[in-house]
N, C-alpha and C positions, 0 to 999 in steps of 0.2 A: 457616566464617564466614558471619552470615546477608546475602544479598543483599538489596537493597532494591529496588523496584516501586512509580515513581508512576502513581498513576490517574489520568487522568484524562475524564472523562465526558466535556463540552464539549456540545454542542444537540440539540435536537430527538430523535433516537430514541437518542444518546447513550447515554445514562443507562439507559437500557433493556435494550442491548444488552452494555454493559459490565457490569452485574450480574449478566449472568450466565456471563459471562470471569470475573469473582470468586467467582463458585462453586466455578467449576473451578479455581480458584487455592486457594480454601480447601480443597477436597477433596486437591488436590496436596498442600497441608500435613497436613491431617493425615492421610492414608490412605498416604501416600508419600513421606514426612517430606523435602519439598521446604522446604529454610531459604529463609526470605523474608521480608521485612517488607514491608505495604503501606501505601503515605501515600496520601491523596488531594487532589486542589489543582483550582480554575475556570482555563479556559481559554474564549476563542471569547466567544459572545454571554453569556454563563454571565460571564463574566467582567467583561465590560464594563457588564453592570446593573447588577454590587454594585461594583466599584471606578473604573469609565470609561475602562478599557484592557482589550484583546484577550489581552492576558500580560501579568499582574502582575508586580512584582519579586519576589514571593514563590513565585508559580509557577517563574517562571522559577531561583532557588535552589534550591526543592526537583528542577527536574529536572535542572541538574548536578549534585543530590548523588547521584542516584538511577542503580543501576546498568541499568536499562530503563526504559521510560514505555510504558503503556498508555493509548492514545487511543481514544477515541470518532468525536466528529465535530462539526464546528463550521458555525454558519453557519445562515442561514435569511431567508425575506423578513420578518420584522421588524429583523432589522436593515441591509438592504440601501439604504436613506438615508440611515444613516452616513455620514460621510466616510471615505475611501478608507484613510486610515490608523489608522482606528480598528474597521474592519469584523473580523468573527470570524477570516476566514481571515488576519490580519494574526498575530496570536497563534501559527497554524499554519505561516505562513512564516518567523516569528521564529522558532519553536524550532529550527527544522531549519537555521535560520541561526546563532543561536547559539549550537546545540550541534555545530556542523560537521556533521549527520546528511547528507552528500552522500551517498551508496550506496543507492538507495532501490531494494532486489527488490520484486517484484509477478510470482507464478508463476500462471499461469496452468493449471487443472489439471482436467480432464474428469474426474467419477467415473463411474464406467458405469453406476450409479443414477440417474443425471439426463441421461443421452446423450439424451433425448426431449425432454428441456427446451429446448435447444441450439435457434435459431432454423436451423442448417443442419443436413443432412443426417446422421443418423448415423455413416453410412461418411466422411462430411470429416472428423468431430471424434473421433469415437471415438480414445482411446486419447491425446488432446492433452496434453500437459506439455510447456508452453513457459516459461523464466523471461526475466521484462523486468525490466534493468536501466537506470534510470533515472538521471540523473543530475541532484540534485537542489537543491542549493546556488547552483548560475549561472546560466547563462543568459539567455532574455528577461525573465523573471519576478525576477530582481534583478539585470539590467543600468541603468547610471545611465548619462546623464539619460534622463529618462520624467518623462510629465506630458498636461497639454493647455493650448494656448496662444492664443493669438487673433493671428490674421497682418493685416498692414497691411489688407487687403480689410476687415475685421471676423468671416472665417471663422475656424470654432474649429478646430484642428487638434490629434491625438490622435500620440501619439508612446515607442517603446521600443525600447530599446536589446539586440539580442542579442551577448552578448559571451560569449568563450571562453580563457582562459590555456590557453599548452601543457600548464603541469602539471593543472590539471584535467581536460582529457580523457585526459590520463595515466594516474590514479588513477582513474577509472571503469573503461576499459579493461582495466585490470588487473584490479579485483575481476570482470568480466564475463571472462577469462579463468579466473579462477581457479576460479569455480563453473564453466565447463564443464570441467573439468579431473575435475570427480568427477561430471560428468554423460555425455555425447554426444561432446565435446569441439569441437563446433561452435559459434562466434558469428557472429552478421549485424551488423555496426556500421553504424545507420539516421542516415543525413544528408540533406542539399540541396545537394551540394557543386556541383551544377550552375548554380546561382541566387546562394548564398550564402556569401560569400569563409569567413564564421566557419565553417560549415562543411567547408568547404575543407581549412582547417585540423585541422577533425575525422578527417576523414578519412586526412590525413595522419599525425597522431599517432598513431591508431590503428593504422596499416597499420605503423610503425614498431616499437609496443609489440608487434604479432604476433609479430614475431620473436623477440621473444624465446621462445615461446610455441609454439614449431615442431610440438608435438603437438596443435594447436589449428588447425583448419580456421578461417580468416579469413576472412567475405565483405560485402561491399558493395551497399547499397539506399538509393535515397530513397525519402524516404518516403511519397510518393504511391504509388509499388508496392508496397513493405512494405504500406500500408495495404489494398490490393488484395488482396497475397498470405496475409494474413492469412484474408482472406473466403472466397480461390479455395482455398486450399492450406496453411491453417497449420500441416499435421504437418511441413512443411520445415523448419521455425524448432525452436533447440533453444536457446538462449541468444541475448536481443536486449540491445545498450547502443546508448543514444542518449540525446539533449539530454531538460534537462529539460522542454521544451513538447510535442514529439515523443513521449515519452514519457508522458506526463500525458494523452497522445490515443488513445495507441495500443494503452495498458494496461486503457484501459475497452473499447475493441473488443473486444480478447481476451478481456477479462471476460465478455462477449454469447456469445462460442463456447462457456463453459461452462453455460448454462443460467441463468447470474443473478449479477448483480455482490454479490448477497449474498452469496455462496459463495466469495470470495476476500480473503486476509489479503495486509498487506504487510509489510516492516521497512523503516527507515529505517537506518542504518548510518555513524559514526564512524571513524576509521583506527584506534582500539584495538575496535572489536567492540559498544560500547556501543551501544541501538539505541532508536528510536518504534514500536510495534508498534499498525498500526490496519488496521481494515477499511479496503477504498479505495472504498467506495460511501458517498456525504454523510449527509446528517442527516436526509433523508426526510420533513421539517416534515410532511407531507402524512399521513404514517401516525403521526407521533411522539404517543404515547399509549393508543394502540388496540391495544397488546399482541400487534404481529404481526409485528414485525422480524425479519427473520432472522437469529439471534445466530450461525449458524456460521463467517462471517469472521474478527469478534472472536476466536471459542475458535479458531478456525485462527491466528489473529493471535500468540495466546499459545502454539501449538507453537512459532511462529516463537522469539515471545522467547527461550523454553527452551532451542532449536538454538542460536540465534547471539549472545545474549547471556550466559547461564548454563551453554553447556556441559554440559544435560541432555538430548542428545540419546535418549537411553533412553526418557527420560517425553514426547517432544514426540512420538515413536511411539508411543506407549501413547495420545496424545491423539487425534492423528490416526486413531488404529485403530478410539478410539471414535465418532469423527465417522462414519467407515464404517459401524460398528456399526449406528449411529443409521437412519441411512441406509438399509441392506438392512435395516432391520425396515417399512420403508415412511413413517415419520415425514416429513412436510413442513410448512416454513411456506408463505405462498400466493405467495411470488414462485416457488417449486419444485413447486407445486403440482401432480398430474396426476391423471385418472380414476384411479381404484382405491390410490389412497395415501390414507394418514393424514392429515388436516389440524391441526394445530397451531401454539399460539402462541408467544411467544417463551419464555414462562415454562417453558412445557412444552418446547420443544426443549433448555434450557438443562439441566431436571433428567434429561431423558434422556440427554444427553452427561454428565450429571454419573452416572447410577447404568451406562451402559456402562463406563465411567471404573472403576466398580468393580469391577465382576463381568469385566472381562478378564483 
């Protein structure tokens, strides 16, 4: 039965970058007879020009019909004088809100073709695969009330709310045991349980859900260390879950230890497996046009979809192999750039993941 695949582009190098995750979606079709259909729908600033909302109702239909969503990237400084609830990322927070996407991985992944890219030392990063499990639905980021308010003084005062149900850190903890289960078998669950009672509570849950989980090394950081440990030591780390702001921080660090937050996909995740599949580096306004994005996140984005929404694991390796591929031939865009490599643009990286794609 064929699957269905919304796209969607959303701002700035968006559209750029997503064209050519549909390449390699068209090649998956027809060179490897992957059933799929693909829709496409605006989200983000894309959105809000033609209709004056960040997620339409129509987007937002087409992405529960859909059994994955490809994202691009929303946002950018023309619309950042918006009002606050019409801004692009409002579109990005709603989906993953009203599609339940809580489970949001972000792996972090050294390829030894870019160990020179890496702002640290080879011998730290080399050989790094860490998954961050993020926790993406709660937190400060959609805890109520939040606002800014003017106090008797006449000062303004800026105000948010971090909040945590038990069962929510429940369900994170668990899908972060479950992938080390066919990993290391190691998680680090990152809080502030020092400071911060909600976390407290994190802490607690988690340490509870261990148990069950006896073949699974369970260990404890805040995040000011985590964030340290990361920089001094991050081969220690083999599976991380933590809050959604915590995470949203600590996943773009880890992104820098591979050479380039180009170079990293995420999925967003459902309690049935349905997922968002996007690059986790923004819209780039700054290059958006100039044909120089580096599409490998996206096409990593879409191994992702393959694994954990479509149960083609087979082809998400065949993808991933090409990215390799690509890669040990010396191909670079300029965020990977180095003396004696390839320089190319997005165009060109995409049809080269697309003919490795073939000829493996």
């Amino acid at each position: 039965m064929s699957k269905s695949i919304l796209i969607l582009p959303g701002d700035g190098i968006g559209p750029e970058i997503v064209d050519e995750a549909v390449k390699v979606l068209a090649c998956l079709r027809s060179d490897f007879g992957l059933d799929v259909d693909l829709d496409e729908a605006l989200v983000g600033g894309a959105a809000y020009d033609v209709t004056g909302h960040p997620l339409p109702d129509a987007t937002l239909d087409l992405a529960r019909e859909a059994d994955a969503i490809l994202l691009g990237a929303v946002g950018g400084p023309k619309w950042e004088p918006l009002d606050y609830s019409v801004r692009p990322e409002r579109g990005l927070l709603g989906l993953r809100a009203e599609l339940g996407l809580f489970a949001n991985l972000r792996p972090a992944i050294l390829y030894p073709q870019l160990a020179e890219a890496s702002t640290l030392k080879p011998e730290v990063v080399a050989g790094l695969d860490i998954m961050i499990v993020r926790e993406l639905t709660g937190g400060i980021y959609f805890g109520q009330p939040r606002g800014v308010r003017t106090l008797e003084t006449g000062e303004r005062e800026g105000f948010n709310t971090l909040v945590y149900r038990e069962s929510e850190i429940d369900r994170i903890v668990r899908v972060a045991m479950d992938i080390a289960k066919k990993r290391n078998r190691r998680v680090c669950s990152v809080d502030k349980a020092n400071v911060l009672e909600c976390t407290e509570l994190w802490r607690q849950v988690a340490t509870q859900v261990g148990k069950d989980y006896p073949e699974v090394e369970l260990s404890h950081m805040y995040v000011d260390n985590a964030s340290m440990q990361l920089v001094r030591a991050p081969k220690q780390f083999d599976v991380l879950v933590t809050t959604n702001m915590f995470g949203d921080i600590l996943s773009d660090c880890a992104a820098m230890l591979t050479g380039s937050i180009g170079m990293l996909p995420s999925a967003s995740l459902d309690a049935n497996g349905k997922g968002m599949y996007e690059p986790i580096h923004g819209s780039a306004p700054d290059i958006a046009g100039k044909g120089v994005a580096n599409p490998l996140a996206t096409i990593l984005s879409v191994a992702m979809l393959l694994r954990y929404s479509l149960d083609e694991g087979v082809l998400a390796e065949r993808l991933e192999g090409a990215v390799e591929a690509v890669l040990n031939k010396g191909m670079r865009t300029p965020d990977i750039h180095s003396p004696g490599t390839q320089g190319v643009g997005t165009r060109e990286m995409g049809d080269a993941v697309v003919e490795a794609l073939r000829s493996a």
